[in-house]
N, C-alpha and C positions, 0 to 999 in steps of 0.2 A: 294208715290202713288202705287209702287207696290204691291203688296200682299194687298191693303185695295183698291184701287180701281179698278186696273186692276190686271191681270194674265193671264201670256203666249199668250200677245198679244189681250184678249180676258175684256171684261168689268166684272169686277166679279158681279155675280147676289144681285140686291141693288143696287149696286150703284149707279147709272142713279137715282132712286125717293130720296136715300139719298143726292146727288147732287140737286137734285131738289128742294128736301124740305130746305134745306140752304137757295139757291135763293129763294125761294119764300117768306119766312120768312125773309129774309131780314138779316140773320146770316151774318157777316163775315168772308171770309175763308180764307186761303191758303194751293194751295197741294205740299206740300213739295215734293222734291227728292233730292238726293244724286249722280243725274245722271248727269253730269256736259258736257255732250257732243252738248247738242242741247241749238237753246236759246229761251225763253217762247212762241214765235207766232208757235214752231215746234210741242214744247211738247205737247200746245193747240190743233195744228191741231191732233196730233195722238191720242189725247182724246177722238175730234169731230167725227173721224173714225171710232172708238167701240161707240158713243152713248153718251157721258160725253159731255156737254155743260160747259166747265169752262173756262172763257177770258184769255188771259197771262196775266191780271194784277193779277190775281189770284194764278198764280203762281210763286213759291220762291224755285229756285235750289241752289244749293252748290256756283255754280260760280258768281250768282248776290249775297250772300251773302259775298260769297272771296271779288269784287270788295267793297261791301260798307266798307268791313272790312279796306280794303286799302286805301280807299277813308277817311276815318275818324280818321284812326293812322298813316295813311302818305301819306298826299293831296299831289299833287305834284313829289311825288315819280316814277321811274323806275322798269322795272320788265322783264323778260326773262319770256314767256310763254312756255309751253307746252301743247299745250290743241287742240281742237276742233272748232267747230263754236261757242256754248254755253260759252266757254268760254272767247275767241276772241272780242264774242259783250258784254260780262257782264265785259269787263275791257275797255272798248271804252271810249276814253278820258284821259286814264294812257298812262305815257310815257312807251312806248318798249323801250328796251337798250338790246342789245345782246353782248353788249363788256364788261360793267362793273356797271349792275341794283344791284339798291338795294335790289329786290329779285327775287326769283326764284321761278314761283306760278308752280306747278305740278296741271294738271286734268286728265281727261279721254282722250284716244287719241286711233282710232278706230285701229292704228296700230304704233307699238313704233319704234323708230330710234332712233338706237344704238350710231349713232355721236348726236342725239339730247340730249339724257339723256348723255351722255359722257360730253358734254358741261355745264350743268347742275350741275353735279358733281364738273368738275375745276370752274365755277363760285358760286355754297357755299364753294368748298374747298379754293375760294379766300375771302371769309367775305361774300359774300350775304345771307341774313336771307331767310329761306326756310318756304317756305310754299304751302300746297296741300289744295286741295279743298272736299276731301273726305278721312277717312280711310281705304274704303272697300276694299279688298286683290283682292277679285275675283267678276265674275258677270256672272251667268246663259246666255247661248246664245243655240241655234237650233243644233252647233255645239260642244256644252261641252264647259266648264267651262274654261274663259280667265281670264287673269291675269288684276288687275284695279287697280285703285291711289295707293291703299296703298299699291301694291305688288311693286312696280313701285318706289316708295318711298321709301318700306323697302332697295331697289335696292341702292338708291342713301345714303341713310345712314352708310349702310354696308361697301362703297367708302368712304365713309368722316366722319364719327362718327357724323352727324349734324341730329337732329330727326327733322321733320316740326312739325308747327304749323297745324294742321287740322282744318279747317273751319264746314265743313262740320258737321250732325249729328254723334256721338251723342252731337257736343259741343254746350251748350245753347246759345249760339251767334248767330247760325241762325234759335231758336224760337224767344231769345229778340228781333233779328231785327226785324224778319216777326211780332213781335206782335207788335213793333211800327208803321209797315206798313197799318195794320187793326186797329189801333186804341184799342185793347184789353188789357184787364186786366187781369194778372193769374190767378186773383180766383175767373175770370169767361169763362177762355177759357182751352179748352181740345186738349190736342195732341192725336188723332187715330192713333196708326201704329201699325205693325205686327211682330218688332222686340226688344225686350228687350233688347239688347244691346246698338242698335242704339235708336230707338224710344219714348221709354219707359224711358230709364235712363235717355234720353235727357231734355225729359218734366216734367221728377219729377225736375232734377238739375235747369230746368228753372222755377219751381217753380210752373207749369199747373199742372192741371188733368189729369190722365190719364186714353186713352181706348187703351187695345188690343183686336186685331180682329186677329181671327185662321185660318183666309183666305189665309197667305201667308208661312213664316218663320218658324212663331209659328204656330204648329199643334194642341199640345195637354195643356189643361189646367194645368199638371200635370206637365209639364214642366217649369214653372212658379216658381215651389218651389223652387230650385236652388239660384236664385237671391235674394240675400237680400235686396232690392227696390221691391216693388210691386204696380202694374198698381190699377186706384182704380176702375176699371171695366174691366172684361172681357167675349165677347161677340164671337159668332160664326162669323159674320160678318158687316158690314155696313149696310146688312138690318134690322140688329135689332135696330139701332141705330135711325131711320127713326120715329118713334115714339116717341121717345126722344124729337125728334127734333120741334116737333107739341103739345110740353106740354106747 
């Protein structure tokens, strides 16, 4: 969502009738993020705030894709959180175990505790399978640039030699899920996003179409050459995309 629907707090220009034209057409959607701190009825309301009408069922973060991931390779299963609200209610129904879970999910957490991640460390340094819900190292704030999952992560590695599983973009785990959520086919549905790393390689590996928009990350089209994967469209932003959407 960032950089392709909002930015700096603010609805990026488009978006609101590209949202619109979806609904009204009757498109199926979902706005991905990688923000794993809030959970869908939060993300919703701060959407409603700038102007974006989009339901939480509409929406698919990192940490409801972590739980179904846990949910479906190990029903049943214990887990040691690290995380937020977002994440808390996107594992609602997993057993918590803080003495001896079979894993150790890492997300976002608006401020880190050093005896939390400490604990963390001796329970994969004890066998628990790791796993994070995002790779992103850092994340833009009002205040300059904090540290997020995957800095957080590399942290607990660098203690134990144990690398997590990432959930999160770019792994195609949470298009395939979200695309069985909508009911979509890949060689009729499109990932939008604003990051070639994350975004972009995510939806080619999942086998979608891809759009970048230069709204967020990605500034200049020229930047683009770099990567040997290329998006199969790219556009200034989501209000170009609004006519697409009406063919």
């Amino acid at each position: 969502m960032d950089g392709v629907l909002v930015r700096g707090g603010e609805a990026i220009p488009g978006a609101e009738d590209f949202v619109g034209a979806l609904t009204t057409r009757g498109v199926p959607f979902l706005a991905l993020t990688n923000n794993s701190l809030y959970p869908p009825d939060e993300v919703s309301a701060k959407l409603a705030a700038v102007g974006l009408k989009i339901p939480e069922t509409a929406i698919w973060t990192c940490a409801q894709a972590t739980a179904r991931f846990l949910a479906t390779h190990h029903p049943g299963g214990s887990a040691y959180l690290l995380g937020e609200a977002g994440l808390v209610a996107a594992m609602a129904g997993y057993d918590l175990d803080y003495v001896a879970p079979d894993y150790v999910v890492l997300g976002e957490l608006a401020s880190y505790s050093a005896e939390a991640v400490a604990r963390a460390c001796a329970l994969v340094a004890a066998g628990a399978r790791f796993i994070a819900t995002n790779p992103d190292r850092s994340v833009p704030t009002p205040a300059g640039t904090r540290p997020a999952c995957g800095a957080v992560a590399a942290m607990i590695t660098a203690a134990t030699g144990v690398t997590p599983y990432f959930i999160g973009k770019p792994n195609p785990t949470m298009m395939r899920t979200g695309l069985s959520i909508i009911g979509g086919d890949p060689r009729t549905t499109a990932m939008v996003g604003d990051r070639m790393d994350t975004d972009i390689v995510g939806g080619v590996e999942a086998g979608l179409r891809t759009v970048l928009v230069l709204s967020g990350c990605t500034r200049r089209a020229d930047e683009v050459r770099q990567f040997p994967y290329q998006p199969d469209l790219i556009v200034n932003s989501v209000a170009d995309l609004v006519e697409l959407v009406w063919r």
